[in-house]
C-alpha positions in Angstrom: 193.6 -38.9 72.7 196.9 -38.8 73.0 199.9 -39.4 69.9 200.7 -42.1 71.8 197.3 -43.9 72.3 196.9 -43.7 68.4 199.8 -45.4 67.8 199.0 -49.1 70.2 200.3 -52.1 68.2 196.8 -53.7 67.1 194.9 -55.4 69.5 194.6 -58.6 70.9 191.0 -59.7 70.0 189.6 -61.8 73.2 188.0 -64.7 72.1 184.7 -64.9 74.4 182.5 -68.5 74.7 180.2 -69.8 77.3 180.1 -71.6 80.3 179.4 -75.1 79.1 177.1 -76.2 76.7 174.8 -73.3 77.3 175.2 -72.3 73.6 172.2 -74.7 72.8 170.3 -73.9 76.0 170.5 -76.8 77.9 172.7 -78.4 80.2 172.5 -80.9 83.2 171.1 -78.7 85.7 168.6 -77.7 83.7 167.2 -76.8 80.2 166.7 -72.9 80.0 166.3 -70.9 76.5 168.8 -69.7 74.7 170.9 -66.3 74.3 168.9 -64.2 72.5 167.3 -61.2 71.8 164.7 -60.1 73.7 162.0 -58.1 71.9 158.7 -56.5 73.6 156.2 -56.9 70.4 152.9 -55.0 72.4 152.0 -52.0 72.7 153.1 -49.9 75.7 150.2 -49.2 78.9 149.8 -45.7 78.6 148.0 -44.3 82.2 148.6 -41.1 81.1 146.7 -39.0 78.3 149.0 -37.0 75.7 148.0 -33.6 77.6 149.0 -35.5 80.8 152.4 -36.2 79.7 152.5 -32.3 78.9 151.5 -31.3 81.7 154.3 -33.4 83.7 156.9 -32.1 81.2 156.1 -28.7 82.0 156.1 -29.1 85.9 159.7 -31.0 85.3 160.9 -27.9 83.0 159.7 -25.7 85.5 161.2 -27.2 88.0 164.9 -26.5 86.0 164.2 -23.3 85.3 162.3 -21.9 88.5 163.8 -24.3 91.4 166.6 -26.3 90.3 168.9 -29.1 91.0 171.9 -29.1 93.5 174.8 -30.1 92.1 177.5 -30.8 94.4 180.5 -31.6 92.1 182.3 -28.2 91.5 183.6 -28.7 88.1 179.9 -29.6 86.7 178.9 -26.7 88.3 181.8 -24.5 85.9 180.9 -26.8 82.9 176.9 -25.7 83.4 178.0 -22.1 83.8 179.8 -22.0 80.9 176.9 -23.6 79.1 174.5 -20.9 79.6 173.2 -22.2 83.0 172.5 -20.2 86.1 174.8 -21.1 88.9 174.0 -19.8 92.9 176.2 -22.3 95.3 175.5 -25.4 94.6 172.0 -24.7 93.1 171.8 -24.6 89.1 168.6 -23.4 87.1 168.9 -24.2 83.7 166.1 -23.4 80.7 164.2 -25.4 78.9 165.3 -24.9 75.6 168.7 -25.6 76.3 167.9 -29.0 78.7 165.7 -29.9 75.0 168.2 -29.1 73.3 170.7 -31.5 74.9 168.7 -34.3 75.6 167.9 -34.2 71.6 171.7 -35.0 71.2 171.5 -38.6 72.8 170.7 -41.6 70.3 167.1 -43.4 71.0 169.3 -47.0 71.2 172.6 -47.9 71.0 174.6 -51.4 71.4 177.5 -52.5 74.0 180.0 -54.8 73.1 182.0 -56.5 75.9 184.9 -58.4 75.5 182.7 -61.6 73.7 181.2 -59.9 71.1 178.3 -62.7 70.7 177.0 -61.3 73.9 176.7 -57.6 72.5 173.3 -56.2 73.8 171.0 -53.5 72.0 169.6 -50.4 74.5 166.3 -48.8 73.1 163.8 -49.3 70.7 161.6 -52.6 71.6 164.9 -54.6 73.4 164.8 -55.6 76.8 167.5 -56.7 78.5 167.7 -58.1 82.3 170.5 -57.2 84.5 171.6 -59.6 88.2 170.5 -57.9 91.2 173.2 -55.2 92.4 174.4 -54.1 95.2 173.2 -56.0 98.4 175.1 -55.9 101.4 173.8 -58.9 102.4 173.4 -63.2 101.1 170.8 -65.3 101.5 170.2 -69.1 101.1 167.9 -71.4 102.8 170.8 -74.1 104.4 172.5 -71.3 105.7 170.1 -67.9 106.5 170.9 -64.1 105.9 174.8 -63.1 106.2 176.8 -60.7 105.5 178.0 -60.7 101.8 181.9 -62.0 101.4 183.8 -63.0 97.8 182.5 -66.3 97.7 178.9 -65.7 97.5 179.8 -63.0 95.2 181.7 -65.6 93.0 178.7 -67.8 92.8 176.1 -65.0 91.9 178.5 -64.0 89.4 178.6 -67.4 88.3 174.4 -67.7 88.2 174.5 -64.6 86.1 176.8 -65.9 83.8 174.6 -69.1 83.2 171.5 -68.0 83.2 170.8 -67.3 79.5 168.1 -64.7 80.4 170.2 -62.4 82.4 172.1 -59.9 80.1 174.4 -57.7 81.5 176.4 -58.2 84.6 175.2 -55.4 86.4 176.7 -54.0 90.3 177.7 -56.5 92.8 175.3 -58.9 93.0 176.2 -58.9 96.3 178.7 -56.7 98.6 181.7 -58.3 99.4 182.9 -56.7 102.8 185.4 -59.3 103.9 187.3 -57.0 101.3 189.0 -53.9 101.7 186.9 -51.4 100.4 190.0 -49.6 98.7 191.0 -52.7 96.6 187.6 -54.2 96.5 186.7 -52.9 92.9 190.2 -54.7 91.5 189.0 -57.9 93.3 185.3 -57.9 92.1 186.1 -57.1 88.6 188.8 -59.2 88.4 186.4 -61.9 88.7 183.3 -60.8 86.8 185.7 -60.6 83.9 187.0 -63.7 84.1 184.3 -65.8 85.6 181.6 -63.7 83.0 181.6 -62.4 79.3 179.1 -60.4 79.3 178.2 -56.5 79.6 180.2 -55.2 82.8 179.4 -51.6 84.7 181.6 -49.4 87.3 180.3 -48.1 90.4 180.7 -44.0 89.7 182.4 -44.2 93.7 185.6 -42.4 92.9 187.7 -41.3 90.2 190.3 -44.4 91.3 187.3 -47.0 91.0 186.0 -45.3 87.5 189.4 -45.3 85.9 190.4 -48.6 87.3 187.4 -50.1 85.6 187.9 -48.6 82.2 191.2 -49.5 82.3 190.3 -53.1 83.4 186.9 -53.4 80.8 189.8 -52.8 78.2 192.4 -54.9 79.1 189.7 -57.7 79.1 188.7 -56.8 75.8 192.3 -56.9 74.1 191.2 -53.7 73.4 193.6 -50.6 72.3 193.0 -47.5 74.2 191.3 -46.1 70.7 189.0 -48.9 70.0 187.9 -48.5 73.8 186.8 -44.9 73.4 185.3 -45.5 69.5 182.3 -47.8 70.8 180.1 -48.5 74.2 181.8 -51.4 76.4 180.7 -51.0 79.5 178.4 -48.7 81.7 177.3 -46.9 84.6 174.1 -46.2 86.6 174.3 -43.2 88.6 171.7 -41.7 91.1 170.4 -38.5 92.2 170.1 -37.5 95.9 166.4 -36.9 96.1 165.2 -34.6 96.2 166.6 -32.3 93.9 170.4 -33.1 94.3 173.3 -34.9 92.4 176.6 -35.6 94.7 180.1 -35.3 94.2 181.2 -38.7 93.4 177.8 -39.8 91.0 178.6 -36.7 88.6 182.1 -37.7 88.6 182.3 -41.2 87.7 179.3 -40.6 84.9 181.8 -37.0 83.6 184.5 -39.6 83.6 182.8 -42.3 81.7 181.1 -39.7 79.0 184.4 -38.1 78.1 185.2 -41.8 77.0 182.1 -42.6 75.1 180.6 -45.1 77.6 176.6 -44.7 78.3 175.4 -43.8 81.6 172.2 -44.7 82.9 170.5 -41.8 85.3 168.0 -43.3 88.0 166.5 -40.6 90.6 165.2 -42.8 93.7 162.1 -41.3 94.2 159.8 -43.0 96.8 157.0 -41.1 96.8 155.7 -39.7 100.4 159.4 -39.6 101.5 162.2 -38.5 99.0 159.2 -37.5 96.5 155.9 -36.1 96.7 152.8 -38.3 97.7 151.6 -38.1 94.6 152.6 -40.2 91.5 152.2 -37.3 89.0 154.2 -35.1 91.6 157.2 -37.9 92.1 157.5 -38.5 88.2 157.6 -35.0 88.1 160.7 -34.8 90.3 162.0 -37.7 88.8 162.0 -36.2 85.6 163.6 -33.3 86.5 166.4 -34.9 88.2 167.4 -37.4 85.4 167.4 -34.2 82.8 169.3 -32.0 85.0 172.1 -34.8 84.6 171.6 -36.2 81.1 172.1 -32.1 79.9 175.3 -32.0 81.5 176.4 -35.3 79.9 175.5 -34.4 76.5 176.8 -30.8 76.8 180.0 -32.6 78.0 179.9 -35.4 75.1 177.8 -34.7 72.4 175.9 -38.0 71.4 176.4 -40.2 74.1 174.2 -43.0 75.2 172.1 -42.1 77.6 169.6 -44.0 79.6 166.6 -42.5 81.6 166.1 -44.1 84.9 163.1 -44.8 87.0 163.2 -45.7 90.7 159.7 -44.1 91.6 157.7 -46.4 94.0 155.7 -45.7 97.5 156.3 -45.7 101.3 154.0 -47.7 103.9 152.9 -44.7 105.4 152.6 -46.6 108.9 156.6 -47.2 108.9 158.2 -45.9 106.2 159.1 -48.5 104.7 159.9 -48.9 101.1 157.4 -50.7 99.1 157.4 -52.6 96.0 156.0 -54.2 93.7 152.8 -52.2 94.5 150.3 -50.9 91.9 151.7 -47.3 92.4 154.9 -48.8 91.0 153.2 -50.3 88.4 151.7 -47.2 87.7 154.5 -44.8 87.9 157.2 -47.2 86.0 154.4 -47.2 82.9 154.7 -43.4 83.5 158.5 -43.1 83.5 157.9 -45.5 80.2 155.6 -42.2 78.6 158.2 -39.8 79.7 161.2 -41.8 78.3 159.4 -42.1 74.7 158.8 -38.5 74.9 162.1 -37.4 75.4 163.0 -40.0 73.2 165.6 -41.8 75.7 166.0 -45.2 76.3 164.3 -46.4 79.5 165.4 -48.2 82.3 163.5 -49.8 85.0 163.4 -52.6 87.9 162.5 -56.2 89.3 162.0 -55.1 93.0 160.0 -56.6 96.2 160.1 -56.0 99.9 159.7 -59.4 100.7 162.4 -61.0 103.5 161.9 -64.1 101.8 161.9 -66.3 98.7 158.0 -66.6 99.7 154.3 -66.0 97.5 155.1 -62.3 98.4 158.6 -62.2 97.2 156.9 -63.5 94.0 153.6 -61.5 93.2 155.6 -58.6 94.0 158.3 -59.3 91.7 155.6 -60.4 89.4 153.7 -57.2 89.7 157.2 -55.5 88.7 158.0 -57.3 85.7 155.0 -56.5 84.4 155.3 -52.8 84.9 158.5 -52.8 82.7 157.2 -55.1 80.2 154.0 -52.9 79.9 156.0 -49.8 80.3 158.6 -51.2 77.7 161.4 -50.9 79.7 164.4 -51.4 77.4 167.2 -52.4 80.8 165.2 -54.0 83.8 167.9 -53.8 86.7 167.6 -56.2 89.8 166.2 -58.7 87.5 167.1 -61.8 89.1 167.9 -62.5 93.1 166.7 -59.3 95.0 164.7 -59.5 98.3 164.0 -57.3 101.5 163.8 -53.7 99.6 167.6 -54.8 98.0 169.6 -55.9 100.9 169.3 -59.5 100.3 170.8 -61.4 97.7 168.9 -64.6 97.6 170.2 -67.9 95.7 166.9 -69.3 95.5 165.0 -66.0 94.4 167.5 -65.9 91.5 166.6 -69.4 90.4 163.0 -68.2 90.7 163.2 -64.8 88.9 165.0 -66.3 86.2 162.4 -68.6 85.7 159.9 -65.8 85.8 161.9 -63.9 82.9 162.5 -66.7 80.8 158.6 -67.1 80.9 158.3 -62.8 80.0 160.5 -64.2 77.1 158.2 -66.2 76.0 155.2 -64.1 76.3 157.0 -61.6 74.3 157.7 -63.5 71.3 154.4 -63.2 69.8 151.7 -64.7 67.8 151.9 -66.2 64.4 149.0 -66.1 62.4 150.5 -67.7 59.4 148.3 -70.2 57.2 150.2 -73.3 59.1 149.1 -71.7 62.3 145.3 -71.5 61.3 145.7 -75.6 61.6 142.2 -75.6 59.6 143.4 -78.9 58.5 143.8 -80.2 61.6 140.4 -79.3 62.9 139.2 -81.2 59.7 141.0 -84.0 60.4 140.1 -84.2 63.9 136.6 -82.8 63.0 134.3 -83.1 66.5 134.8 -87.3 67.3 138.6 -86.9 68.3 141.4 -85.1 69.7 144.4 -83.2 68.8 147.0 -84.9 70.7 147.7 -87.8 67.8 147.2 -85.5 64.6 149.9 -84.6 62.2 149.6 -80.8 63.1 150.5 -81.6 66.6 152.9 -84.3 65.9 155.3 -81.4 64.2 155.0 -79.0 67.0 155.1 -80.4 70.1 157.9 -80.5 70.8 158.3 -76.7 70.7 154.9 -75.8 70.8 154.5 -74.3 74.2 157.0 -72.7 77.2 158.5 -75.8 79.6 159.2 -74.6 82.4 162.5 -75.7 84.6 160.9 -74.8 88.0 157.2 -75.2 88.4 156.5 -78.9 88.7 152.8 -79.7 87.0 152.1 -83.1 88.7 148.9 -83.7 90.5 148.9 -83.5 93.8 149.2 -87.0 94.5 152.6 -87.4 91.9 153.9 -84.3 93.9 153.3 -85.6 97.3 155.0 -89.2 95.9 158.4 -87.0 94.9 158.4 -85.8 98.2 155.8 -82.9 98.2 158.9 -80.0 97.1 157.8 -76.6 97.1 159.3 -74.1 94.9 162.0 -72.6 97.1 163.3 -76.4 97.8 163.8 -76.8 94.1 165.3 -73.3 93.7 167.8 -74.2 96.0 168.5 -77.9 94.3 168.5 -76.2 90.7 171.2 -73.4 91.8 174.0 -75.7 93.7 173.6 -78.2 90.1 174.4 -74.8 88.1 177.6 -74.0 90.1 178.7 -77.5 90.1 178.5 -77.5 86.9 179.9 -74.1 85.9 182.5 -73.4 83.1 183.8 -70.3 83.5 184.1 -68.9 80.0 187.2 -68.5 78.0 189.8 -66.2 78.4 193.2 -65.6 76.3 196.0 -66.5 78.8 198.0 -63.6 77.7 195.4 -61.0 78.7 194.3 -62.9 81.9 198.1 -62.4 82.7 197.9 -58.7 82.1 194.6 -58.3 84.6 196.3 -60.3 86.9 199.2 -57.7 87.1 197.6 -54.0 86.5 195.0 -55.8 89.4 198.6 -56.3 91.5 199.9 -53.3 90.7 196.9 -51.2 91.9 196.5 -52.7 94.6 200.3 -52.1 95.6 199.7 -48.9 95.2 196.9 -48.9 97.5 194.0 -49.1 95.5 191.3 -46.2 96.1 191.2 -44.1 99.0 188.8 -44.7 101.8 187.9 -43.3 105.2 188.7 -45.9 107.0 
């Protein structure tokens, strides 16, 4: 830090609130739960034994010392050299004490503030928090098909994930705006995710232009000195490794860039096993494991103490195509793994909400199902992808956001608990109903009903023949009703004028100067 960064005039505190009256939970296009925190209260699925999770330590530690990682970023390389590392080309071997060593430095959880501090969002421990689907290069909506992703359809996702009480952070594009130059498209998109959102923002690590502008942005947004921005997390980044055994030029970057500021990275290997990862589960943890350590030493040898997060990205191929697969029970499996691993190592854990379906459909559903469940049983503390993903992440889909949200809301729920308290005994209900009557008229019931069990704003629990009356809607239908009420009825959430002004101008003025470079 510079004299001259210690010596900002105080800052401009950005007063955050939400879209509409979503403070209390409901609204007109629906009623949804409440911000809140989400706590897992079970106890973790363990499919490996304590000598199992040894054993897979070891292979990963073995892999450091005796194969290694590619690191194609030259100034990491000199960084790992000068920690102690072996360094041939691009290849680095590093030993186990020092990789245990490192990855002792990062805290177990930490909390991110953005620039409404209401929406600040604990990493670790028994939290969960859900994230918007990122990064498609393509929309989806059932009055108007599968097309190419443009700024208005990333508008309105941004606008769903705003809303939607049960979506956290706001996470990558939720969908790829290519009717935007690709070397001012990060000025656009943030631009509008911090002004149309409040909540937790992240920077692709594309580029040292896109990193910095981010920061810079992020802090603006906040009314945030340059000190205040470093002192605390306020944003993030989720970087990936090459599998197998490689981590590119621009990943190692962006997440060096972000560490020397304070601001947690999240490392996710994609490791599909029978392609990018061995067939086996224990074999593609293994590599995963490897690769996510190889980066998180490098971080901490860089930053002592920063927020890491362990990623997991492990599912299979169909071996007929080669297709990704989700939602399967070896992603199940291997996500509940990754959970055993990240407890181990004492890191943070994030997972995802993926399916390969091409529609909003019973597939789309059981498979996203199948991998919510993994990260709830796994205790996933960041589930990316959470709401709107379809065909294998290149569909954004309006209507499977409306449906996953729904879905979450319900994993809320779940997750709160039982009570066993003597009020929840109801012994004197049962004596006052005793075996002649029923429940729905006593006192006990009376005083809870209201909030006694999960409603639901999707399902519809009519009979058949009430259903068939309404006009016989399936699911999808109502999806697609529920999410053109939300963005009719969006509020974007307060901004201060003055510091809208200033994003409006550094935006300008980057873009002037032509933004990032590109290829093309």
């Amino acid at each position: 830090m510079t004299e001259t960064d210690t010596r900002e005039a105080p800052s401009r505190r950005a007063r955050g609130g939400r879209a509409g009256n979503q403070r209390r939970g409901g609204s007109a296009a629906i009623r949804q739960g409440p911000w809140e925190r989400i706590v897992n209260t079970d106890h973790p699925t363990t499919p490996l034994r304590p000598e199992g999770v040894e054993a897979v330590h070891d292979a990963a530690m073995r892999v450091l010392e005796e194969i290694g990682v590619d690191f194609l970023n030259e100034e990491s390389r000199a960084i790992l050299r000068a920690a102690g590392a072996t360094v041939e080309g691009d290849r680095v071997r590093m030993g186990r004490d020092f990789v245990m060593e490192m990855v002792a430095r990062a805290p177990r959880e930490f909390d991110i503030t953005p620039r409404n501090p209401e929406r600040r969002v604990h990493i670790g421990g028994a939290d969960m928090v859900f994230v918007n689907v990122s990064s498609p290069p393509n929309a989806m909506d059932l009055d108007h098909g599968r097309r190419v992703g443009n700024i208005e359809d990333f508008r309105n996702f941004i606008r769903l994930t705003q809303y939607f009480n049960c979506i956290h952070l706001a996470g990558g594009y939720p969908v790829e705006p290519v009717d935007i130059h690709a070397s001012i498209r990060h000025l656009d998109c943030l631009f509008e995710k911090l002004t149309l959102t409040d909540k937790v923002c992240h920077a692709y690590s594309l580029g040292a232009e896109r990193v910095e502008d981010v920061m810079e942005m992020v802090r603006i947004a906040g009314g945030l000195t340059h000190a205040e921005f470093d002192a605390a997390p306020r944003m993030y980044t989720n970087i990936n490794s090459s599998s197998p055994l490689k981590h590119d030029f621009p990943m190692l970057d962006g997440a060096m860039r972000l560490a020397r500021r304070g601001q947690p990275v999240i490392v996710t290997p994609f490791t599909l096993a029978g392609a990018m990862a061995p067939v086996t589960l224990a074999g593609a943890t293994v590599l995963s494991v490897a690769e996510c350590l190889a980066a998180v030493a490098l971080l901490e040898w860089i930053a002592p103490g920063l927020p890491v997060v362990m990623g997991t990205f492990t599912s299979n191929v169909d071996m007929k195509s080669g297709a990704p697969a989700f939602g399967t029970p070896e992603y199940s499996r291997a996500t509940q793994m990754a959970g055993q691993m990240a407890r181990f190592y004492g890191l943070p854990l994030r997972a995802s909400n993926a399916c390969a379906a091409n529609a909003p459909d019973g597939q789309a559903m059981w498979e996203s199902a199948n991998s919510l469940w993994a990260c709830v049983t796994a205790q996933a503390n960041i589930v990316y992808h959470g709401a709107g993903w379809l065909e294998g992440g290149l569909i954004a889909s309006y209507e499977k956001f409306v449906m996953d949200c729904e879905l979450i809301q319900q994993m809320a729920h779940y997750m709160k608990g039982v009570s066993a308290m003597e009020a929840d005994l109801a012994l004197e209900a049962i004596r006052e109903v005793d075996s002649s009557g029923h429940f729905f008229g006593c006192q006990h019931t009376q005083e809870r009903y209201e909030t006694a069990f999960y409603t639901p704003f999707l399902s519809d629990w009519r009979n058949f023949e009430a259903w068939t009356e309404a006009g016989a809607i399936e699911t999808p239908q109502r999806a697609n009703r529920i999410w053109k009420d939300i963005l009719a009825e969006f509020t974007p959430p307060p901004m201060d004028e003055a510091i809208r002004e200033e994003l409006a101008s550094f935006v300008a003025r980057r873009k002037s100067e032509g933004g990032a470079p590109t290829d093309f």
